[in-house]
C-alpha angles and dihedrals in degrees: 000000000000097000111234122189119251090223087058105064120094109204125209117277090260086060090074100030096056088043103037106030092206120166121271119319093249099075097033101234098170097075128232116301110226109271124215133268113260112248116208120288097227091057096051089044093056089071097018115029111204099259113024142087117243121181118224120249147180085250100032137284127328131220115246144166133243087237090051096062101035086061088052092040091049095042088050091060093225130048130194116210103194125213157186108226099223102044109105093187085054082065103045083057093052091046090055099053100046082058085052082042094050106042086061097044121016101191106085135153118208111215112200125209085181086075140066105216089250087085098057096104083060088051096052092048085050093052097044094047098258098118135059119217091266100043086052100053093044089049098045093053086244097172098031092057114034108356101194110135103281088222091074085062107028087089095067101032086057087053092057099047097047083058103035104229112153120255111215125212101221102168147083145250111262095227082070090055087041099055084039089061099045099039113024124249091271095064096051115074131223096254096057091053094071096241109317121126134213117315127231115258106262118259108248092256101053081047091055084045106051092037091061097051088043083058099040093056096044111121118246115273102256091067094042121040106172088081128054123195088258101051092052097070092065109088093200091072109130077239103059104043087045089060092041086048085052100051088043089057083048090056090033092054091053095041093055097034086059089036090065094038084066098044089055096057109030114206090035127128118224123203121198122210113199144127122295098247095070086052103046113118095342092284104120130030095011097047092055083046098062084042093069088049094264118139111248116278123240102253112203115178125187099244110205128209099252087051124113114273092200094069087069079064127095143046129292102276085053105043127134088208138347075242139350129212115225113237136185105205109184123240124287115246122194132270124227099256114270121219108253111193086191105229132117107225129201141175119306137190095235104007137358118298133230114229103170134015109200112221123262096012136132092261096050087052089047093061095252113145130197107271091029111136120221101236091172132359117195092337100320145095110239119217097195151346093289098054078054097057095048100059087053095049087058094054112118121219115267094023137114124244108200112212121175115194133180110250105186104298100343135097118219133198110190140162130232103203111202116212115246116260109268114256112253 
């Protein structure tokens, strides 16, 4: 097996949502994961040039063309294009080869893992010039849903729009994961999953894989008690195959979704936008897809310079990508600290609720509980997660936020105290 290390993948957004248990996605409450050292560019050219496509095989990569693997993804009928969210040179990449993708064949689909299919009505007004940037990303939901700066995406959104190629919605709401996670698939009907039927099982690969990052996001003891050091080695835990049966409805929701774009127009090519780690090796999206009788989709992944050599090595059935695009992604620098109140929200009758409190966060310390419902923050009615979000990302350092929620029966006026900013 091609080794891939563990601080390179990139899991999908319920990943972090499920184990850390951070505040909407919108204010990033989950702080920045440690990033690799940089190898040296002239190693990481030597297998992916910046720049240039190279295929995997048993003895290394292999030099190819653009023209080359247009020719393979057409001829497969669906593409996915893998990401880090974040990563706003993984996008311009993407954005460059749907263009490759699209002079040859104009009549593309663009399947969506950013959206639950709810949205799709937003998606089609965007498409056909009814909305305005603004207007699309509040009716689509944009920062309740997924939360990453929209600027990273509006490139290709406005693609799509200029020539008018249909977005598609193929995910799911997160309260489905969700309920997946914390009850098991069994225990959540199919009329609660928003359509999506029974995943495959998961191949033994995408299991170790997704076992070892489980484990590796697990909190420390002291701020969970239901699981021991011991316990967590074993991969038959409740908690664990909750999470991977989660992981296999998220992978499930996007195969199908892109499944039945290409049963309504026959001849058309759908390309799926998602993060990498449903396209890794074949084990996730494209699994499910053959299991719902679908050929196997063409997988293509940005590959950048710090990254491992020795994945582009294997046979098939062990492949990162059909191909991978060499990208120099600049270093990261920084970011002024953000406040992070440290809750999950999630839609309330009167107010916005609170599904998960992280340990040890502002919001512990402040007296919120998990299903308590935001009546006021700092002086307002929210309407939703993101007007949340957005009082807490004006709070100063060193200040209060005032938040009263409805507990029972009970009205509750508490304080979230920031911590001041640390002396330079």
């Amino acid at each position: 097996m091609s080794h891939h290390p563990r601080s390179r993948i990139r899991l999908p957004a319920v990943v972090m949502l499920v184990l850390v248990a951070g505040a909407v996605a919108a204010a990033n409450l989950s702080g920045p994961g440690a990033t690799a050292p940089a190898k040296p560019a002239a190693a990481a050219d030597a297998c992916v040039p910046v720049g240039a496509w190279r295929t995997p095989g048993e003895s290394g990569p292999r030099e190819t063309t653009t023209d080359a693997l247009v020719t393979r993804a057409l001829a497969a009928g669906a593409v996915l294009l893998g990401e880090t969210h974040d990563s706003a040179e993984h996008h311009r990449w993407q954005l460059q080869t749907l263009t490759a993708l699209h002079a040859r064949h104009p009549d593309l689909v663009i399947a969506l893992e950013m959206f639950p299919r709810r949205v799709q009505g937003a998606l089609d007004r965007w498409v056909a010039g009814e909305l305005d940037e603004q207007a699309f990303l509040r009716e689509s939901e944009w920062r309740e849903v997924w939360g990453h700066d929209p600027a990273l995406y509006l490139p290709i959104f406005h693609f799509a729009r200029m020539n008018r190629i249909p977005l598609v919605a193929v995910n799911v709401s997160r309260s489905v994961t969700r309920a997946v996670n914390e009850k098991g698939l069994a225990a959540v009907p199919l009329a609660e999953r928003e359509g999506v039927g029974d995943p495959a099982p998961a191949l033994p690969a995408y299991e170790n894989m997704m076992f070892e990052s489980w484990r590796d996001h697990l909190p420390d003891d002291a701020a969970h008690g239901s699981l021991g050091r011991t316990e967590r080695t074993d991969r038959n835990q409740p908690e664990f195959r909750r999470f991977l049966e989660s992981q296999l409805v998220w992978d499930r929701a996007i195969a199908e979704g892109m499944a039945e774009a290409a049963a309504r127009r026959p001849g058309v090519v759908v390309v799926g936008l998602m993060g990498s780690a449903h396209v890794m090796h074949g084990w996730g999206v494209s699994h499910q897809l053959q299991a719902l009788g679908r050929p196997a989709p063409f997988t293509l992944l940005p590959f950048e310079r710090d990254s491992d050599c020795a994945q582009l090595a294997g046979g098939p059935a062990d492949r990162l990508a059909d191909a991978v695009f060499g990208v120099a992604t600049p270093p990261r620098v920084a970011a002024p600290a953000r406040p992070r109140l440290g809750i999950t929200l999630e839609p309330a009758a009167g107010g916005v609720g609170i599904a998960e409190v992280a340990n040890d966060s502002i919001a512990r310390r402040a007296g919120l509980e998990k299903g308590d419902v935001i009546l006021v923050i700092a002086g307002r009615a929210p309407k939703n997660a993101a007007d949340v979000a957005a009082a807490v990302m004006r709070q100063a350092p060193g200040t209060w936020l005032p938040i009263e929620v409805q507990r029972g029966e009970q009205r509750l006026e508490l304080v979230a105290r920031f911590p001041a900013a640390p002396a330079h």
